[in-house]
C-alpha positions in Angstrom: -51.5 -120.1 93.3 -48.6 -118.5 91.8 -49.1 -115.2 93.2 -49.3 -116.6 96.3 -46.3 -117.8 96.1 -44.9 -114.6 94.8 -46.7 -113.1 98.5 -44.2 -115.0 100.3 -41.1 -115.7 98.2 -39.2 -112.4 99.0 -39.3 -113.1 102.9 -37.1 -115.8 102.9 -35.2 -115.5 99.7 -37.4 -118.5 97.9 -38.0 -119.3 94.6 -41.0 -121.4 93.4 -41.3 -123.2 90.1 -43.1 -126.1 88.9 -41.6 -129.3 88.9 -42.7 -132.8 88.3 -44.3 -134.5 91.4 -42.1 -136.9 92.1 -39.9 -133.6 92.8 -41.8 -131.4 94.5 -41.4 -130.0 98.1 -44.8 -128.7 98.3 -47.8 -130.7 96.7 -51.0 -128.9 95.9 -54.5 -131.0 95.1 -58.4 -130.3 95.8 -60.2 -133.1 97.0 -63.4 -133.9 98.9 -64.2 -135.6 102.1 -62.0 -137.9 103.4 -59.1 -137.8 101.1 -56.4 -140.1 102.6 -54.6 -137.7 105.0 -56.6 -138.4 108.6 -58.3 -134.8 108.2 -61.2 -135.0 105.8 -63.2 -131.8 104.0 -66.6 -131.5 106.1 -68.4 -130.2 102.5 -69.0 -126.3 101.9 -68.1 -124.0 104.6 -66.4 -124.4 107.7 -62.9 -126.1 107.0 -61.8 -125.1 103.4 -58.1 -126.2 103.4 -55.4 -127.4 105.4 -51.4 -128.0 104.7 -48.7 -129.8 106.2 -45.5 -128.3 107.3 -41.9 -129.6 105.7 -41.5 -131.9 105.0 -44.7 -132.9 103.9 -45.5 -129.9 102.1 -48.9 -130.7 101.0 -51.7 -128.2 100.2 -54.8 -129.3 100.2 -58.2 -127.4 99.3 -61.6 -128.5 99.7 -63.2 -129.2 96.1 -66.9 -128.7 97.4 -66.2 -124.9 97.9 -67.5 -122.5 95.5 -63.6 -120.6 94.7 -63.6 -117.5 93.3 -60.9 -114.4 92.9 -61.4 -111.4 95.1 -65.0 -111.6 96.3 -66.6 -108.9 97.4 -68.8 -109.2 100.9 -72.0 -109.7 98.9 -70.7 -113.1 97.5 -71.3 -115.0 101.2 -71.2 -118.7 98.9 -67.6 -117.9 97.0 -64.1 -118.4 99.4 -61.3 -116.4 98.3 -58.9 -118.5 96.6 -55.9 -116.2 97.3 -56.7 -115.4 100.6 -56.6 -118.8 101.5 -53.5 -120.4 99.8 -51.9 -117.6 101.1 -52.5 -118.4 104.3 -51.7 -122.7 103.3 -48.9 -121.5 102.0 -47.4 -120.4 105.1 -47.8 -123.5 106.7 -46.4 -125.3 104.0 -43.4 -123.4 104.8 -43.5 -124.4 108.3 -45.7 -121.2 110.2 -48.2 -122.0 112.8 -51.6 -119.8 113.4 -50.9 -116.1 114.6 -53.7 -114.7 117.4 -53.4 -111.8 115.4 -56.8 -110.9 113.3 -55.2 -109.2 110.7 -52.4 -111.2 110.1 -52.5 -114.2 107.0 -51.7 -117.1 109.6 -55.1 -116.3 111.7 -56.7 -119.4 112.0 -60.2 -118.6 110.3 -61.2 -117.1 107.0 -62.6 -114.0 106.9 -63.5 -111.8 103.5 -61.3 -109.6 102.7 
């Protein structure tokens, strides 16, 4: 998580650091299925995560996922965790989806 924060920090002058909770503008959990927030996990695959814009701030990732650092192609079962907060991360910070494949904010997940 924290290097995805470092991915984004120097484009708008920001500067992350762990508070308490009660403090926190952006509030990161993994849950599964329907988790309180109106948009529940559907299991492994398909939606892996979703976030809220300011001033909600919330991150949430899908627990049932198999989360792994920097798969390679072969590993069809493990989602990039850094691809994927990277991209929740911006909408945290308010960004919608780009149309644009190679950009973070594309909608779907794609291996790296």
């Amino acid at each position: 998580m924290k290097t995805g924060l470092e991915v984004w920090a120097p484009h708008g002058g920001l500067n992350f650091r762990m508070v308490d909770h009660s403090k926190a503008d952006i509030e990161v959990s993994f849950a599964s299925k329907d988790h309180g927030d109106g948009f529940p996990f559907d299991g492994p695959g398909r939606v892996v995560a979703h976030a809220f814009p300011p001033p909600h701030g919330a991150m949430h990732f899908d627990d049932d996922e198999i989360w792994g650092d920097n798969p390679s192609e072969d590993d069809e079962d493990i989602t990039d965790f850094f691809a994927v907060a990277v991209h929740e991360i911006g909408h945290a910070l308010g960004l919608s989806h780009s149309n644009v494949k190679a950009s973070v904010m594309y909608p779907y997940y794609q291996v790296p």
